[in-house]
mmCIF file of the N, C-alpha and C atoms, coordinates in Angstrom:
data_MODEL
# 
_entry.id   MODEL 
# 
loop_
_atom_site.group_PDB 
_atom_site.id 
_atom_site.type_symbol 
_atom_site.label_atom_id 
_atom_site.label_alt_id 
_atom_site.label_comp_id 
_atom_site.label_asym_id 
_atom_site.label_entity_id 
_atom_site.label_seq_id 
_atom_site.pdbx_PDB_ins_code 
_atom_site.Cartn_x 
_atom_site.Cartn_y 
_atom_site.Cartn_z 
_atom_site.occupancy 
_atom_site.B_iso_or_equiv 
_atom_site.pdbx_formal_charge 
_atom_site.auth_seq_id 
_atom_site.auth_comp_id 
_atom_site.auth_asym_id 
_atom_site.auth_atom_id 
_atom_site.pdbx_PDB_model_num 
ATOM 1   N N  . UNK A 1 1  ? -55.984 49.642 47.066 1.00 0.00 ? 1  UNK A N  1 
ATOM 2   C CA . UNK A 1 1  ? -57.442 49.603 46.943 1.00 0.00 ? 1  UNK A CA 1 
ATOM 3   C C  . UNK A 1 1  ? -57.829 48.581 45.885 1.00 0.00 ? 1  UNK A C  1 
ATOM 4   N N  . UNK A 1 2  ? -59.159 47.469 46.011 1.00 0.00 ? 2  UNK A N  1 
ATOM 5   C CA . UNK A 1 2  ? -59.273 46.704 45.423 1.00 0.00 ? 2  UNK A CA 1 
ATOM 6   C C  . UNK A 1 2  ? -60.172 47.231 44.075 1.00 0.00 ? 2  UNK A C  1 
ATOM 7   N N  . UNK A 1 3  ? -60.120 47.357 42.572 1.00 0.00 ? 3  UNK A N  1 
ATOM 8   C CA . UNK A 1 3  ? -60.433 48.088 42.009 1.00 0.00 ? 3  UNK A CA 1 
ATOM 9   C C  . UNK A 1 3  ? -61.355 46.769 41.101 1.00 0.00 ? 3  UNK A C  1 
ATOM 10  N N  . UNK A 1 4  ? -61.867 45.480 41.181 1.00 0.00 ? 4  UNK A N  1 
ATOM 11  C CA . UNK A 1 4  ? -62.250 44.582 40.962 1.00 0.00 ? 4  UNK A CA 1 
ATOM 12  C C  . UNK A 1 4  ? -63.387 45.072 40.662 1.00 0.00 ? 4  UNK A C  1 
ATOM 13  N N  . UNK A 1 5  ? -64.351 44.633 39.796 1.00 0.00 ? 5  UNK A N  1 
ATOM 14  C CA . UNK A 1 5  ? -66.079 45.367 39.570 1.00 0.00 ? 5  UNK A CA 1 
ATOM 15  C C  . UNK A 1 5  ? -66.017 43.750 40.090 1.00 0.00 ? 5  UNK A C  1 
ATOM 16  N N  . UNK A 1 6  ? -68.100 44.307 41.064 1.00 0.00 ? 6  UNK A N  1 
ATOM 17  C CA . UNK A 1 6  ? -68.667 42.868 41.483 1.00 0.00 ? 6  UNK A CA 1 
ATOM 18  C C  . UNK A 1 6  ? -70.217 43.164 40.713 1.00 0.00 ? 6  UNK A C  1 
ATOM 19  N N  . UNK A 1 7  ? -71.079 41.916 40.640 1.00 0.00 ? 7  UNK A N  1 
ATOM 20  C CA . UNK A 1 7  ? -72.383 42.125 40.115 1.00 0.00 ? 7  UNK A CA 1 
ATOM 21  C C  . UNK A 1 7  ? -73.011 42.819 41.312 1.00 0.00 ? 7  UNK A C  1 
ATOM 22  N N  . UNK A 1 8  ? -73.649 43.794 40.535 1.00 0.00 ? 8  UNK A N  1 
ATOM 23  C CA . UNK A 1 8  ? -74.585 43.921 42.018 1.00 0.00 ? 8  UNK A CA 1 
ATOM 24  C C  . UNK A 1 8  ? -75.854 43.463 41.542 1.00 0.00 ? 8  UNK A C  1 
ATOM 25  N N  . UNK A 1 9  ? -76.655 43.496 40.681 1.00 0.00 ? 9  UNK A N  1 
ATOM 26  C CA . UNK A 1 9  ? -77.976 42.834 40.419 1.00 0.00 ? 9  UNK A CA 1 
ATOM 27  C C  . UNK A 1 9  ? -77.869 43.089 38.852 1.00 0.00 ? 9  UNK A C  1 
ATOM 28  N N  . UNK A 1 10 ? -78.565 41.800 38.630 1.00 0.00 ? 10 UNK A N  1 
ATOM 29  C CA . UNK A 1 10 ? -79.461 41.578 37.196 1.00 0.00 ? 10 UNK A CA 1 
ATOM 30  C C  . UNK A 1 10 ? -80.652 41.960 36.834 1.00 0.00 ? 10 UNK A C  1 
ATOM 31  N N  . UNK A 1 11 ? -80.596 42.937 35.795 1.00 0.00 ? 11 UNK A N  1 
ATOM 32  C CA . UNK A 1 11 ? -81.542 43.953 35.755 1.00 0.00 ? 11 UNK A CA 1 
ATOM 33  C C  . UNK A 1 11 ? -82.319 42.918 34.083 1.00 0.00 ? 11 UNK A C  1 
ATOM 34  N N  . UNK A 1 12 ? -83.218 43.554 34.347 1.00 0.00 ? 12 UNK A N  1 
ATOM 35  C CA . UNK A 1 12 ? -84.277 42.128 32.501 1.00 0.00 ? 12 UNK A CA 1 
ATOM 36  C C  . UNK A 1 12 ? -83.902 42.879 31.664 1.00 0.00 ? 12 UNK A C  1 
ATOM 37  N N  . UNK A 1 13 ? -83.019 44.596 31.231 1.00 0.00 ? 13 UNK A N  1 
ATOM 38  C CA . UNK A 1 13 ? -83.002 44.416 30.144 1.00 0.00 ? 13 UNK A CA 1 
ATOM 39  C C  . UNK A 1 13 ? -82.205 45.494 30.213 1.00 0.00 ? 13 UNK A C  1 
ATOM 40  N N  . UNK A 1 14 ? -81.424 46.386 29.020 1.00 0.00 ? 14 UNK A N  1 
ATOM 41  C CA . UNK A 1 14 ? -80.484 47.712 29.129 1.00 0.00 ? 14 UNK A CA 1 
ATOM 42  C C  . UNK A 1 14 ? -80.943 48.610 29.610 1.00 0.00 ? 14 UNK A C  1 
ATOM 43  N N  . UNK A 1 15 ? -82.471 49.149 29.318 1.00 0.00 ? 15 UNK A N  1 
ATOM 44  C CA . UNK A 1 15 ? -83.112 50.227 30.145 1.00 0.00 ? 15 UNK A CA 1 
ATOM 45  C C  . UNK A 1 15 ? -83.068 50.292 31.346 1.00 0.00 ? 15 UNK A C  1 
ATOM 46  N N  . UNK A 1 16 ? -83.472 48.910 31.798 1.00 0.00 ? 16 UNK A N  1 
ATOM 47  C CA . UNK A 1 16 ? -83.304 48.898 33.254 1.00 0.00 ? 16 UNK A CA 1 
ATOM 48  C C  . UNK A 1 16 ? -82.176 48.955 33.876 1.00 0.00 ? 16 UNK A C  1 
ATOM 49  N N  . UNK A 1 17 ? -80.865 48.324 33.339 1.00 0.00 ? 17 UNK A N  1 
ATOM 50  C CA . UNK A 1 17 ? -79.524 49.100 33.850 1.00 0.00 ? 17 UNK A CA 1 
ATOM 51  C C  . UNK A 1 17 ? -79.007 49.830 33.622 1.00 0.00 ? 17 UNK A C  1 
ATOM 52  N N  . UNK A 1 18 ? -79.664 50.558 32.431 1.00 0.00 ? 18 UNK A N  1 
ATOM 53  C CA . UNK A 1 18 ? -79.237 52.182 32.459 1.00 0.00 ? 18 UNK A CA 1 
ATOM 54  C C  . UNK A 1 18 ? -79.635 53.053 33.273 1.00 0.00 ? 18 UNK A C  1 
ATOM 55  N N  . UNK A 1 19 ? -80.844 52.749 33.837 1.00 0.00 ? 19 UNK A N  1 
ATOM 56  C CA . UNK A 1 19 ? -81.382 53.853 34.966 1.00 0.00 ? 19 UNK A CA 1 
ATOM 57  C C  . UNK A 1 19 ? -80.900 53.671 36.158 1.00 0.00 ? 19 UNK A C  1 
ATOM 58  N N  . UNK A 1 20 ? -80.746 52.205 36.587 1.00 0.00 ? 20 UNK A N  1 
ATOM 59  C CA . UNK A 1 20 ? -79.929 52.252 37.513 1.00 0.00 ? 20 UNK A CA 1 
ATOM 60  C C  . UNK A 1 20 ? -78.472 52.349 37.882 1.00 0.00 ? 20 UNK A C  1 
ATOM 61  N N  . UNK A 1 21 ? -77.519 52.488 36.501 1.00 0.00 ? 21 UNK A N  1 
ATOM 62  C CA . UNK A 1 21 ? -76.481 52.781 36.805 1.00 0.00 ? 21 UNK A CA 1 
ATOM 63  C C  . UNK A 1 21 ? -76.520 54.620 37.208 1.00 0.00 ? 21 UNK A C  1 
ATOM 64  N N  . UNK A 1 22 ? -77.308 55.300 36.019 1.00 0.00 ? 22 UNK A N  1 
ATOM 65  C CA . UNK A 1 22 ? -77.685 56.575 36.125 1.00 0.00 ? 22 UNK A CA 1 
ATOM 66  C C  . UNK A 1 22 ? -77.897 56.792 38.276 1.00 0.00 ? 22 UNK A C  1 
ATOM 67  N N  . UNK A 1 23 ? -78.485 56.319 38.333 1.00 0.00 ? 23 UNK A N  1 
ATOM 68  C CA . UNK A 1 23 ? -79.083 56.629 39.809 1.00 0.00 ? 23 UNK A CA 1 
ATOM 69  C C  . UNK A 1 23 ? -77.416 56.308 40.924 1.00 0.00 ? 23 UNK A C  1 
ATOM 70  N N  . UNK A 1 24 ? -76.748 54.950 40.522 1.00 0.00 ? 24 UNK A N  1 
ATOM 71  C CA . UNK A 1 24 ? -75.891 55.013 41.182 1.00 0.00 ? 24 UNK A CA 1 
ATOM 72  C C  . UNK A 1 24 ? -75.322 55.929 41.282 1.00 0.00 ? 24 UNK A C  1 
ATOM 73  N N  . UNK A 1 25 ? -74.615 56.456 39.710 1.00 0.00 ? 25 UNK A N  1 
ATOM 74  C CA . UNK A 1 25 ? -73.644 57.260 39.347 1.00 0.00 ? 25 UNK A CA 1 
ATOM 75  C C  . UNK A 1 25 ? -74.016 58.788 40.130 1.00 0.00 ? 25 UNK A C  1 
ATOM 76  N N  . UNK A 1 26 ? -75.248 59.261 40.368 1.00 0.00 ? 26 UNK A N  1 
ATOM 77  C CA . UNK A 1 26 ? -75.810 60.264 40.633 1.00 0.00 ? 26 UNK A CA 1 
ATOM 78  C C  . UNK A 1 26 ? -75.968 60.340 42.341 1.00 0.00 ? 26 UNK A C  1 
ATOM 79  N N  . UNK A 1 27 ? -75.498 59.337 43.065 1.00 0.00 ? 27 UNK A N  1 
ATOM 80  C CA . UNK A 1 27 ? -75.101 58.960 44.525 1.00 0.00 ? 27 UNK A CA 1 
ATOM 81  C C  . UNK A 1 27 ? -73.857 58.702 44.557 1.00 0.00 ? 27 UNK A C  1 
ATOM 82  N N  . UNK A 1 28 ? -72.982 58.945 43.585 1.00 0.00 ? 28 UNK A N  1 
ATOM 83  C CA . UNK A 1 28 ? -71.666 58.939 43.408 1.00 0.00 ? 28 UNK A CA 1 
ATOM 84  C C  . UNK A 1 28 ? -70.512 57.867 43.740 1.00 0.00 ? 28 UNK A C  1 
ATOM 85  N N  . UNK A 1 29 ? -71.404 56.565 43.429 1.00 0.00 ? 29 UNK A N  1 
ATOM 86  C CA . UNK A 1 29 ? -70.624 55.399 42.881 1.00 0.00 ? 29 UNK A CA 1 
ATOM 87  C C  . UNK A 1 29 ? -71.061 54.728 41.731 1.00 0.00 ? 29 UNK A C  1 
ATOM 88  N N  . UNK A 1 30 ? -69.874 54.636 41.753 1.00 0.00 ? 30 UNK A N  1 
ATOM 89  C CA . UNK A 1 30 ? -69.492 54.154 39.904 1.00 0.00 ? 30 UNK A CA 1 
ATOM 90  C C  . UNK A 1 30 ? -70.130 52.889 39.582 1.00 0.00 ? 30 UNK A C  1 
ATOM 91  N N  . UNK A 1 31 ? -70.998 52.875 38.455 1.00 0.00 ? 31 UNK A N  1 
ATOM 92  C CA . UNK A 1 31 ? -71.554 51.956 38.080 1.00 0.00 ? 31 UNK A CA 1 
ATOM 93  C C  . UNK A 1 31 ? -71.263 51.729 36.474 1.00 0.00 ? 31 UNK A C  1 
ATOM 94  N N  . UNK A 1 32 ? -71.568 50.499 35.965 1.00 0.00 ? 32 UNK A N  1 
ATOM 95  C CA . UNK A 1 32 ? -71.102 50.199 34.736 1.00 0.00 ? 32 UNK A CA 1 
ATOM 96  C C  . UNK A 1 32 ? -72.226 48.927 34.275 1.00 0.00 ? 32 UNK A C  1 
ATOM 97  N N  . UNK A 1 33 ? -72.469 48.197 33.241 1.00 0.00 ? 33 UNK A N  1 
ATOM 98  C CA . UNK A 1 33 ? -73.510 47.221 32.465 1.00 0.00 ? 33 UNK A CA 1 
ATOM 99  C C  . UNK A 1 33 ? -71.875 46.461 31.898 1.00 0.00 ? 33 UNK A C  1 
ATOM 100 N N  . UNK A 1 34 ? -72.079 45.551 32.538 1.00 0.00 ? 34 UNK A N  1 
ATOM 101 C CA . UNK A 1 34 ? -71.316 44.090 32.135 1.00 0.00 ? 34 UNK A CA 1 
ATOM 102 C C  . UNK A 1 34 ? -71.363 43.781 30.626 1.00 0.00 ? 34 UNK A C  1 
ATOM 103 N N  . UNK A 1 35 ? -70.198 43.920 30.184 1.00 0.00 ? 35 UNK A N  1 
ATOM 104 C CA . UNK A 1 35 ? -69.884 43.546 28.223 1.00 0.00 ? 35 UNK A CA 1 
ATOM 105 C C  . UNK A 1 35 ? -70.730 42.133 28.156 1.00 0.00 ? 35 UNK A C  1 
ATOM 106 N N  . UNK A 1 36 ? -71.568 42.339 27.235 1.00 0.00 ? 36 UNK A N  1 
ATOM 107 C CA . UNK A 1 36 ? -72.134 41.159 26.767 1.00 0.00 ? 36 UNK A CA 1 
ATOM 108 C C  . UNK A 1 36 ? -71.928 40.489 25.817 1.00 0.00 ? 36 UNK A C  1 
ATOM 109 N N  . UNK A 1 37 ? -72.018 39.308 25.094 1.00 0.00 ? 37 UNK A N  1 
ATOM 110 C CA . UNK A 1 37 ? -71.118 39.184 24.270 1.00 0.00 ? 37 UNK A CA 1 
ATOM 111 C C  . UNK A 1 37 ? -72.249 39.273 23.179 1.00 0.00 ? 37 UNK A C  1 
ATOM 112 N N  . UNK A 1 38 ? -71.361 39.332 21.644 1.00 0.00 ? 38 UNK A N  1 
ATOM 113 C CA . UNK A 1 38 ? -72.371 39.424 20.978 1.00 0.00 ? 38 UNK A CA 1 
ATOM 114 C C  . UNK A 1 38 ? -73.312 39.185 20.343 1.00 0.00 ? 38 UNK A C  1 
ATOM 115 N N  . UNK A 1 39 ? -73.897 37.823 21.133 1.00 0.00 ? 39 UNK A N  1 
ATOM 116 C CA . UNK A 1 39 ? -74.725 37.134 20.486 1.00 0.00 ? 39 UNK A CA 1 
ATOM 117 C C  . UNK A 1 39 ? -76.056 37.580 21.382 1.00 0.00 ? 39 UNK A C  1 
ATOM 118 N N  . UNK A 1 40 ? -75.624 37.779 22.989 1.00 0.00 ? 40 UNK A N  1 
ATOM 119 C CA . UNK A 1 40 ? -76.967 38.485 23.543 1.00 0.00 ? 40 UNK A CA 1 
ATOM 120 C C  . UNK A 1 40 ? -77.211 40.032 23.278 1.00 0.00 ? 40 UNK A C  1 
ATOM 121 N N  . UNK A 1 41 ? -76.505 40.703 22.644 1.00 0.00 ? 41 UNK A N  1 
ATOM 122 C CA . UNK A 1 41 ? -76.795 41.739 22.030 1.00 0.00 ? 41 UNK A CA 1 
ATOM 123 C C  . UNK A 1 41 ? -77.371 41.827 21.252 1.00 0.00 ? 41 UNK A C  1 
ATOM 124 N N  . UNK A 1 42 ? -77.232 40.830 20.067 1.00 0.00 ? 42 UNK A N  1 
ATOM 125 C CA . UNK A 1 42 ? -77.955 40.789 18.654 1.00 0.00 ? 42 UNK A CA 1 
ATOM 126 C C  . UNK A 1 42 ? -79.379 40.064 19.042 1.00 0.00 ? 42 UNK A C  1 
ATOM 127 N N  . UNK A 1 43 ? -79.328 39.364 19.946 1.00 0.00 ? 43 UNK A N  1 
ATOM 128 C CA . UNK A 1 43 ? -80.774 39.018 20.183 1.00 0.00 ? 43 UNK A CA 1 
ATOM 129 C C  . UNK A 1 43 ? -81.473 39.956 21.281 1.00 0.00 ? 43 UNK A C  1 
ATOM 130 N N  . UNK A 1 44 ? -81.266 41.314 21.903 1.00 0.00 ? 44 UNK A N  1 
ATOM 131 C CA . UNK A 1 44 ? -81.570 42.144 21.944 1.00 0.00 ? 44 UNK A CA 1 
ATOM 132 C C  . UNK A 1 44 ? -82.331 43.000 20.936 1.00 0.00 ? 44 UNK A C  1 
ATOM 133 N N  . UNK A 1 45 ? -81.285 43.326 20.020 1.00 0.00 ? 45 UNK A N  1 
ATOM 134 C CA . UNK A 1 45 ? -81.612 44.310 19.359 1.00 0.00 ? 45 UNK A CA 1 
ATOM 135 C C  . UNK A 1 45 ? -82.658 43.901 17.960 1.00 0.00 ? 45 UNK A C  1 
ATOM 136 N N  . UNK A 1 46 ? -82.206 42.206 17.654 1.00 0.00 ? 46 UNK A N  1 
ATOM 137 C CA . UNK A 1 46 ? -83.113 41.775 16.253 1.00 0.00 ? 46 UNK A CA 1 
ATOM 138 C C  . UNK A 1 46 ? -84.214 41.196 16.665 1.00 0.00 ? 46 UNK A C  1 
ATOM 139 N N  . UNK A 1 47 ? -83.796 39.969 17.902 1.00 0.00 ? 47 UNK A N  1 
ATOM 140 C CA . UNK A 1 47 ? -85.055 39.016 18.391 1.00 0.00 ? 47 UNK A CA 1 
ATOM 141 C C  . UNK A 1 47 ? -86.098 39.775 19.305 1.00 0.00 ? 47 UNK A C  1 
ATOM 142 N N  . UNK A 1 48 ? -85.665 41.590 19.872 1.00 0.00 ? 48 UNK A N  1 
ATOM 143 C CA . UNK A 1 48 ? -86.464 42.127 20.723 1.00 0.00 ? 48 UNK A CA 1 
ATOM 144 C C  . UNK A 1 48 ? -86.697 40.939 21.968 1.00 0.00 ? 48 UNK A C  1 
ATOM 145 N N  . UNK A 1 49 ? -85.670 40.250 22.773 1.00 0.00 ? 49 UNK A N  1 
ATOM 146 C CA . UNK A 1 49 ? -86.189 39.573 23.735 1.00 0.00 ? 49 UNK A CA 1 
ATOM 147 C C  . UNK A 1 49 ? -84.828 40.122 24.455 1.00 0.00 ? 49 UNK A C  1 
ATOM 148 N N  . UNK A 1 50 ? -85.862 39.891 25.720 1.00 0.00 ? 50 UNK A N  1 
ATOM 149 C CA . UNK A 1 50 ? -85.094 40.246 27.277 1.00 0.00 ? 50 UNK A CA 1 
ATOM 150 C C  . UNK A 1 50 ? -84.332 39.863 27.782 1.00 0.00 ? 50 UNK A C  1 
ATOM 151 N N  . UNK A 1 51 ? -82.920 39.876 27.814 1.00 0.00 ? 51 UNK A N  1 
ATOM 152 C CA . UNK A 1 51 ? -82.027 39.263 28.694 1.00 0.00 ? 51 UNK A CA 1 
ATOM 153 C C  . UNK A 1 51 ? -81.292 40.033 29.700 1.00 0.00 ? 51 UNK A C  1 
ATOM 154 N N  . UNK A 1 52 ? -80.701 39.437 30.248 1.00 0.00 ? 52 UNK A N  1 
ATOM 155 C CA . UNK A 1 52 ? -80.573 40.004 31.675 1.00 0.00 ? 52 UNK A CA 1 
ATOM 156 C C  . UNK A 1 52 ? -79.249 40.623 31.416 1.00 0.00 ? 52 UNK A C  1 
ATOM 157 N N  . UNK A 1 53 ? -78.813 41.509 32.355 1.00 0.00 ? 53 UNK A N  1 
ATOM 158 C CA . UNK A 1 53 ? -78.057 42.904 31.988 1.00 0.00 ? 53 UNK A CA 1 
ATOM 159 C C  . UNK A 1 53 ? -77.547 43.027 33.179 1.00 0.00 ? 53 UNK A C  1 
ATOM 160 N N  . UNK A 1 54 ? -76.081 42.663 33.362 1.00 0.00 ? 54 UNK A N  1 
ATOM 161 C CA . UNK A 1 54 ? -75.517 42.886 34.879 1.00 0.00 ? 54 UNK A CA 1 
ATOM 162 C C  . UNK A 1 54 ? -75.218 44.193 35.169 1.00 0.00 ? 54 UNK A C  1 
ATOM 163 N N  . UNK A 1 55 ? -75.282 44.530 36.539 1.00 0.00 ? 55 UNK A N  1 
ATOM 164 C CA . UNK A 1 55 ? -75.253 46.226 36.425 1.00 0.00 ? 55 UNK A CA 1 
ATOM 165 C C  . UNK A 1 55 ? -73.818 45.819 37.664 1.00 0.00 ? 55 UNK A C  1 
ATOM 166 N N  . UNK A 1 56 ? -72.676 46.216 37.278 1.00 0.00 ? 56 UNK A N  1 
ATOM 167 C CA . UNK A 1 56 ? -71.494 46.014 38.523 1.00 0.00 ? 56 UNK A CA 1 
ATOM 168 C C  . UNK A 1 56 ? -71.067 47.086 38.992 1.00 0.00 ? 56 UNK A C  1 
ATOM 169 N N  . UNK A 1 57 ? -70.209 47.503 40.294 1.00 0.00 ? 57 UNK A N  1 
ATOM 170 C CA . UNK A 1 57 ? -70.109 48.525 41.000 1.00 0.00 ? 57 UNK A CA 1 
ATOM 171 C C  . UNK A 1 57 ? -68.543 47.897 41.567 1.00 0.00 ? 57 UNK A C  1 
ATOM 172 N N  . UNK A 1 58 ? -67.692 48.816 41.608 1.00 0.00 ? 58 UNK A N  1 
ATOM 173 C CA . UNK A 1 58 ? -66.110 48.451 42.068 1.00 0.00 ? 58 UNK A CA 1 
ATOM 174 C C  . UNK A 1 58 ? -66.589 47.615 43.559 1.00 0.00 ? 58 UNK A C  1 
ATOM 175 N N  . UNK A 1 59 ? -65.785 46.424 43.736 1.00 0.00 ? 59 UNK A N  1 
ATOM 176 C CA . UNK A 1 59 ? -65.861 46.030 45.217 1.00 0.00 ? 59 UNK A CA 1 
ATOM 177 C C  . UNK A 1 59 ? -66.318 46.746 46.558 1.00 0.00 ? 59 UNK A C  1 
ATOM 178 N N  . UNK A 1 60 ? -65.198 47.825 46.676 1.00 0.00 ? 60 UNK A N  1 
ATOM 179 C CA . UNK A 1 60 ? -65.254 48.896 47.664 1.00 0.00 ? 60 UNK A CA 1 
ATOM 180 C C  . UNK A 1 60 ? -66.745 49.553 47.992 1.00 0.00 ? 60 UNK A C  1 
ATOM 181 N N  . UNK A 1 61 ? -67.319 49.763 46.725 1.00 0.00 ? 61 UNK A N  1 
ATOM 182 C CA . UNK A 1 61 ? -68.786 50.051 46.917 1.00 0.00 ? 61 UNK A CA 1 
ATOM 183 C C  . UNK A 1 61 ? -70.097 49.183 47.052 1.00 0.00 ? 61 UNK A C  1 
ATOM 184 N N  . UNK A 1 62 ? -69.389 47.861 46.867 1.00 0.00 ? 62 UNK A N  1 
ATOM 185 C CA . UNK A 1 62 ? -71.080 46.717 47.046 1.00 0.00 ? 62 UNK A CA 1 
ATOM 186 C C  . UNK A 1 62 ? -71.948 47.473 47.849 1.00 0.00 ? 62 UNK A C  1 
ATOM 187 N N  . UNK A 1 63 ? -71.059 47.182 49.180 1.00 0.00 ? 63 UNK A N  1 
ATOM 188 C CA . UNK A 1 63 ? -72.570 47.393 50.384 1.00 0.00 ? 63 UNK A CA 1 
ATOM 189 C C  . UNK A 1 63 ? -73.198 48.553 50.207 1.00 0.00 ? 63 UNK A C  1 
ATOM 190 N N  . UNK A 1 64 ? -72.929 49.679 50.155 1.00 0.00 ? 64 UNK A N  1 
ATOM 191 C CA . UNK A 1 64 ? -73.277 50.939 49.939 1.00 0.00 ? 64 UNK A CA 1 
ATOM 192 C C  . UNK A 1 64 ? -74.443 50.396 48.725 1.00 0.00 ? 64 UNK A C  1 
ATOM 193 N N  . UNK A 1 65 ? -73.993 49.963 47.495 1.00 0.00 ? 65 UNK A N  1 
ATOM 194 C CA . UNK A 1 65 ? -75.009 49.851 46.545 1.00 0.00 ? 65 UNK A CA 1 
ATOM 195 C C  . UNK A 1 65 ? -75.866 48.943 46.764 1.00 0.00 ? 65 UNK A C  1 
ATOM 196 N N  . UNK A 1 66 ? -75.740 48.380 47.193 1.00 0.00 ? 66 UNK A N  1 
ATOM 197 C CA . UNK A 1 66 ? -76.689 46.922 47.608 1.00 0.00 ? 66 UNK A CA 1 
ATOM 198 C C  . UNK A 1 66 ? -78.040 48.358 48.908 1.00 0.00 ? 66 UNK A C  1 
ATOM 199 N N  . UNK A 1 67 ? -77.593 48.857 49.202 1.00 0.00 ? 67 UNK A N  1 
ATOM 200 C CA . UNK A 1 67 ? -77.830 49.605 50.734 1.00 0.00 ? 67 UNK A CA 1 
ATOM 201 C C  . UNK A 1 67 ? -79.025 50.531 49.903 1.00 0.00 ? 67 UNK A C  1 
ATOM 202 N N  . UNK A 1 68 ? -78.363 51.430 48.704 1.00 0.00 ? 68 UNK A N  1 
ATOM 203 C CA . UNK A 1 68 ? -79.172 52.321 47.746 1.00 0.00 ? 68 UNK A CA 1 
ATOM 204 C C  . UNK A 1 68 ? -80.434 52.004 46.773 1.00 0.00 ? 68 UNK A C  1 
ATOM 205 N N  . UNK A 1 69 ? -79.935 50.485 46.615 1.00 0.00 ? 69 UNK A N  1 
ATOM 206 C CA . UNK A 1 69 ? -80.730 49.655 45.678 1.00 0.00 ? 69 UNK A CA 1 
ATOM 207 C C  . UNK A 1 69 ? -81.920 49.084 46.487 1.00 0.00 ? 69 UNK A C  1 
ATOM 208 N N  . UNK A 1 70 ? -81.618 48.776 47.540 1.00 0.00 ? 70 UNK A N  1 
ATOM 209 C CA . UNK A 1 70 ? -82.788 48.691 48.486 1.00 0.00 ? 70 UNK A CA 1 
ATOM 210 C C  . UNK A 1 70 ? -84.009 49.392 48.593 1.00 0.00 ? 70 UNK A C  1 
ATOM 211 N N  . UNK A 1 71 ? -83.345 50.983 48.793 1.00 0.00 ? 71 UNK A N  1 
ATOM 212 C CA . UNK A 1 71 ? -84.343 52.002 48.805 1.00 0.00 ? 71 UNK A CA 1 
ATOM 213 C C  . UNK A 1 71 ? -84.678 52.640 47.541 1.00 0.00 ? 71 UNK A C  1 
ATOM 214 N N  . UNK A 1 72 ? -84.056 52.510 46.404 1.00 0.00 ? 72 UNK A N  1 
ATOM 215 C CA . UNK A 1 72 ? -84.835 52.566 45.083 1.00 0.00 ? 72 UNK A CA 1 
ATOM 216 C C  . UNK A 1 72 ? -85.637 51.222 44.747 1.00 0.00 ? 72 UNK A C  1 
ATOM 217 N N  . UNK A 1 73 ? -85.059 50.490 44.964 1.00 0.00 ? 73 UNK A N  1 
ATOM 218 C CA . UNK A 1 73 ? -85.845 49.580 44.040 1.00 0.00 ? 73 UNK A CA 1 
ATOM 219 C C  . UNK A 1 73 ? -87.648 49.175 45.102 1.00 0.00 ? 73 UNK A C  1 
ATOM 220 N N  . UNK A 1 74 ? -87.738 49.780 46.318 1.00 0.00 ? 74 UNK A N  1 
ATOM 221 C CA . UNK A 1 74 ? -88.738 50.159 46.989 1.00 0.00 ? 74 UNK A CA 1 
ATOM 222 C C  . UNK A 1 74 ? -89.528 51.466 46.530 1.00 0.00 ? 74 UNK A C  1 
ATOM 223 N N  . UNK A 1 75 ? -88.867 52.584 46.156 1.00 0.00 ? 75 UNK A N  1 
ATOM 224 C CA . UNK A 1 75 ? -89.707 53.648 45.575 1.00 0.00 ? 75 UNK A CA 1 
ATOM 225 C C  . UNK A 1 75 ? -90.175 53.621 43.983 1.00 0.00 ? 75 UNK A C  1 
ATOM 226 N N  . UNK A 1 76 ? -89.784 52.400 43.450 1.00 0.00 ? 76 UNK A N  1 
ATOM 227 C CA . UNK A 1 76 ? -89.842 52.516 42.016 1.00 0.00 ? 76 UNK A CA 1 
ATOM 228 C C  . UNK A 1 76 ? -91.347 51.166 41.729 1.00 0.00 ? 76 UNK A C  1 
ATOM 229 N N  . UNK A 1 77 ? -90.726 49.997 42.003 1.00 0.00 ? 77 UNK A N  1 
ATOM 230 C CA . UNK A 1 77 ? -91.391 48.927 41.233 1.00 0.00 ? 77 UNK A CA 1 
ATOM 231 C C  . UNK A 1 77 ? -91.202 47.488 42.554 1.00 0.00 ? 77 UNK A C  1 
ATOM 232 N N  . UNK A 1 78 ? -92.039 46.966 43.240 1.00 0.00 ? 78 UNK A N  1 
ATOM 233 C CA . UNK A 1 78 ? -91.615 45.811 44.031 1.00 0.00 ? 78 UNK A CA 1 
ATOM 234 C C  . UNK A 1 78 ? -91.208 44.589 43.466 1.00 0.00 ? 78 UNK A C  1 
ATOM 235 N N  . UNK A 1 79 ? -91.230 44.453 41.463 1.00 0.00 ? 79 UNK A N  1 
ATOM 236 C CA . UNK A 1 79 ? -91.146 42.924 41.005 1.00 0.00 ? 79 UNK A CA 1 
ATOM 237 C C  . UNK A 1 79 ? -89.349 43.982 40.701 1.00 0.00 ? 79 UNK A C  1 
ATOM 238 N N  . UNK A 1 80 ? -89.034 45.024 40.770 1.00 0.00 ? 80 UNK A N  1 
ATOM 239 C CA . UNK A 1 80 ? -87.761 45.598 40.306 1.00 0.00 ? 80 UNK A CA 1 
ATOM 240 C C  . UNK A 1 80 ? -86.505 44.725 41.491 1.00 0.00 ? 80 UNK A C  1 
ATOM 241 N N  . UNK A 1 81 ? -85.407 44.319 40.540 1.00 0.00 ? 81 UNK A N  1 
ATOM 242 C CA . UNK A 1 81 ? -84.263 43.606 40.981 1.00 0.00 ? 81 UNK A CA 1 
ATOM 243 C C  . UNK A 1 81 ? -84.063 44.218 42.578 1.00 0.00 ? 81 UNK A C  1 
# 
């Protein structure tokens, strides 16, 4: 089994890929927020500006998440990833 994480979308900021990993995880594939390094962290947390926040899902599950993300990101917000 290919155990590779792929991006599935770029979310504008940690909140936003925290809820959506939350939502994956809660349809019961594994989701995770891509290590950032630490310079877009610190300009997170000091400069308060938005950067983008990969939200990845093991290979095996893209389509499925790509499939889920569809229909959330329709019940939530239409400018949402």
């Amino acid at each position: 089994m290919d155990n590779s994480w792929e991006v599935l979308v770029e979310t504008n900021n940690d909140i936003e890929a925290d809820i959506l990993c939350g939502f994956l995880r809660d349809k019961g594939i594994p989701a995770r927020k891509a290590d950032s390094n630490p310079y877009a962290g610190a300009m997170r947390v000091i400069g308060g500006q938005a950067v983008e926040v990969q939200v990845l899902v093991p290979r095996p599950f893209l389509e499925q998440a790509k499939e889920l993300l569809q229909d959330f990101s329709s019940d939530i917000d239409p400018d949402f990833p």
